[in-house]
C-alpha positions in Angstrom: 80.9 17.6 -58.9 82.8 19.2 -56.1 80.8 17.2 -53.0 81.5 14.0 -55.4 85.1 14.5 -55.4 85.1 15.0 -52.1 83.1 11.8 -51.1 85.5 10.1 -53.1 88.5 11.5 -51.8 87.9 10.5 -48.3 86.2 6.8 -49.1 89.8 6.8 -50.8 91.9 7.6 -47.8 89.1 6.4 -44.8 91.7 3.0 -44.9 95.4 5.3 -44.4 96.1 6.0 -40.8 95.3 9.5 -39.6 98.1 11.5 -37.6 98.6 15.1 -37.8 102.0 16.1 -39.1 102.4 18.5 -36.2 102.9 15.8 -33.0 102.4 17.0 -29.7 105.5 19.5 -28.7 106.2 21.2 -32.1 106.3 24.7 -32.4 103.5 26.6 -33.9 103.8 28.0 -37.6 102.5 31.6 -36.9 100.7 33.1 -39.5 98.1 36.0 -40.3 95.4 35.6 -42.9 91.8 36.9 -44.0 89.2 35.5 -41.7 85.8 35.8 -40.9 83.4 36.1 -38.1 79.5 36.5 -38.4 80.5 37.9 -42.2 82.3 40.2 -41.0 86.1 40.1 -43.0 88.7 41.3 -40.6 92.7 39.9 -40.7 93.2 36.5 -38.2 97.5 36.5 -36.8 97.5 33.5 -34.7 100.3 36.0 -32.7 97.8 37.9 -31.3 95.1 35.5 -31.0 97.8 33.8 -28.4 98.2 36.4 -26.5 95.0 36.1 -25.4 95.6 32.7 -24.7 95.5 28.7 -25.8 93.9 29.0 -29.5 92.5 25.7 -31.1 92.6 25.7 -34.8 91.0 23.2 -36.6 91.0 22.8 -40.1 88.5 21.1 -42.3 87.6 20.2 -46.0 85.7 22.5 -47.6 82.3 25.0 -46.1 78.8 23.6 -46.4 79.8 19.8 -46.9 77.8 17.4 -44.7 81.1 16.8 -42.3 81.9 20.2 -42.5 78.6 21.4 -41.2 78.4 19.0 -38.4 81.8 19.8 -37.5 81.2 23.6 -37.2 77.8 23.2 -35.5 79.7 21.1 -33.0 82.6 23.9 -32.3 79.7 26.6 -31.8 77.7 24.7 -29.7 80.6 24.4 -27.5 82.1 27.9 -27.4 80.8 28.6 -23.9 83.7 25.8 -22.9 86.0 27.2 -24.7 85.5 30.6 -23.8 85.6 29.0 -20.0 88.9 27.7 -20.5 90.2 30.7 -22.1 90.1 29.5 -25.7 89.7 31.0 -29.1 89.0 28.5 -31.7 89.2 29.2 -35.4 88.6 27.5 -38.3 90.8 27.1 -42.2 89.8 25.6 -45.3 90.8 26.4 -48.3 87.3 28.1 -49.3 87.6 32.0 -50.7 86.3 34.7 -48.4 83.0 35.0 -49.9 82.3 31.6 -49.6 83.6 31.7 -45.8 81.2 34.8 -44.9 78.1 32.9 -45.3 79.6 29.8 -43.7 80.9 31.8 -40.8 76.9 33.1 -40.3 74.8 30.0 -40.8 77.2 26.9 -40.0 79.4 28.5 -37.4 76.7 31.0 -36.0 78.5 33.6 -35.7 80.5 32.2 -33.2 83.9 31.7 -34.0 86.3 32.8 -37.0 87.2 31.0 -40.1 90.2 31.5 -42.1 90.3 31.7 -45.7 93.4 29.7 -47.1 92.6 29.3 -51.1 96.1 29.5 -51.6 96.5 26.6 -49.0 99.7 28.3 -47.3 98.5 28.1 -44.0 97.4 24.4 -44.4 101.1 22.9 -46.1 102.7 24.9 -42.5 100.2 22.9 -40.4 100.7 19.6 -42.9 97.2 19.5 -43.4 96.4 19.1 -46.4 94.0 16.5 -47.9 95.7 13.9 -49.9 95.0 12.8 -52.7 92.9 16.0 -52.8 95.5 18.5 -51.9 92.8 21.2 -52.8 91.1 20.5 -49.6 92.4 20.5 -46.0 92.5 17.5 -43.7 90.3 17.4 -40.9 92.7 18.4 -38.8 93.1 19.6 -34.9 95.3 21.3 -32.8 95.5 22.7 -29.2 98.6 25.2 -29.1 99.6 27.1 -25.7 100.6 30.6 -26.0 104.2 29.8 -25.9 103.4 28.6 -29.5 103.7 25.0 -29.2 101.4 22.0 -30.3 99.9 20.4 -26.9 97.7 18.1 -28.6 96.8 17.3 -32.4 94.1 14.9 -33.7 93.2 14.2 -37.3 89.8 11.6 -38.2 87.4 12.5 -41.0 84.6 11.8 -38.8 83.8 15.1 -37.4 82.8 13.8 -34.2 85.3 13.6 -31.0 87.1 16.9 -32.4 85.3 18.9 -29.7 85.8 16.5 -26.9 89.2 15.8 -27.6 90.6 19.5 -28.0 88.6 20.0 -24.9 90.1 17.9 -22.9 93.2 18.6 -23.4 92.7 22.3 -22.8 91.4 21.0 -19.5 94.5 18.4 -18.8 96.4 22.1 -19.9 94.8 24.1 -17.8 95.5 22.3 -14.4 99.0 21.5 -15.1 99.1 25.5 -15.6 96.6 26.9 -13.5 99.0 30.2 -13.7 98.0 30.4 -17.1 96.2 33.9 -18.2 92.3 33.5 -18.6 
C-alpha cells in the first residue's frame, strides 16, 4: 500500500512545477539529527559537517522505493567526486532509524549518511516536504557553503541529474573560492 501511495502521489504532482523553497542565497536551517552510515547510528549536526566543508544534502521520499534506490546508488557511485571536491553528502527521509540502517548498507553502500526525520522537522526547515503526501519528503537538493548558505537547490522526481547538477555546482564553487578548505 505504501509504494501505491507513493506512485500515486507523484503521478499526482509530476504536472506542478518543481522549485525548492530554499532559492539559491538563503541561509542554511542548521540542525542535528540521528543518522546513519553503513548501519552504524551516530548523531548528523549539519554544524560540524560544515566545518569540514560544502555538505550536499539531498532529501528523498521514502528508503527502498524504485526512485529512491536509483537515487542513492547514484550519490555512492559518485562519492569519489565529492570527496574530491571536499564534499559530504547526506541523505533525509522521513524513514525511522531501523528502516535507515539497512538502507544506509545495501542502497547507499555504506557510503554516505542518511538522516532519520520521522518527525519531518528537518524536512518543513528545508520546505521539502512532499505534497499532497506530506509524510514523505520531496526530492529535494541542495549545495550549501560552510558559511551556511544555499548555493544551489534543485528539486525533480526523477532521480536522475541530482548528481550532476550538485556536482557542478560544487565545481562552479570551487573555482570562484579556490581558498576554500579541502
Amino acid at each position: 500500500m505504501r509504494i501505491v501511495a507513493i506512485v500515486a502521489a507523484l503521478l499526482a504532482i509530476a504536472i506542478l512545477p518543481a522549485e525548492a523553497a530554499l532559492k539559491d542565497g538563503a541561509d542554511a536551517p542548521d540542525f542535528t539529527a540521528a543518522a546513519t552510515l553503513g548501519g552504524k547510528e551516530f548523531t548528523f549536526s549539519l554544524d560540524d559537517a560544515l566545518k569540514r566543508g560544502p555538505v550536499v544534502l539531498y532529501f528523498y521520499p521514502a528508503a527502498f522505493t524504485t526512485g529512491c534506490t536509483i537515487e542513492a546508488h547514484d550519490f555512492a557511485e559518485a562519492m569519489d567526486t565529492y570527496r574530491k571536491l571536499g564534499a559530504t553528502v547526506v541523505g533525509v527521509s522521513g524513514d525511522d532509524i531501523a528502516t535507515l540502517d539497512r538502507f544506509s548498507v545495501s542502497e547507499c553502500q555504506s557510503k554516505f549518511p542518511v538522516v532519520a526525520d520521522p518527525n519531518r522537522a528537518v524536512m518543513k526547515a528545508y520546505d521539502s516536504v512532499l505534497v499532497p503526501l506530506t509524510h514523505y519528503a520531496s526530492r529535494t537538493s541542495y549545495v550549501i557553503t560552510p558559511d551556511r548558505k544555499v548555493i544551489y537547490s534543485y528539486t525533480a522526481l526523477d532521480p536522475d541529474g541530482h548528481v550532476a547538477n550538485t556536482t557542478n555546482a560544487l565545481v562552479a564553487w570551487r573555482s570562484a573560492h579556490p581558498a576554500a578548505a579541502r
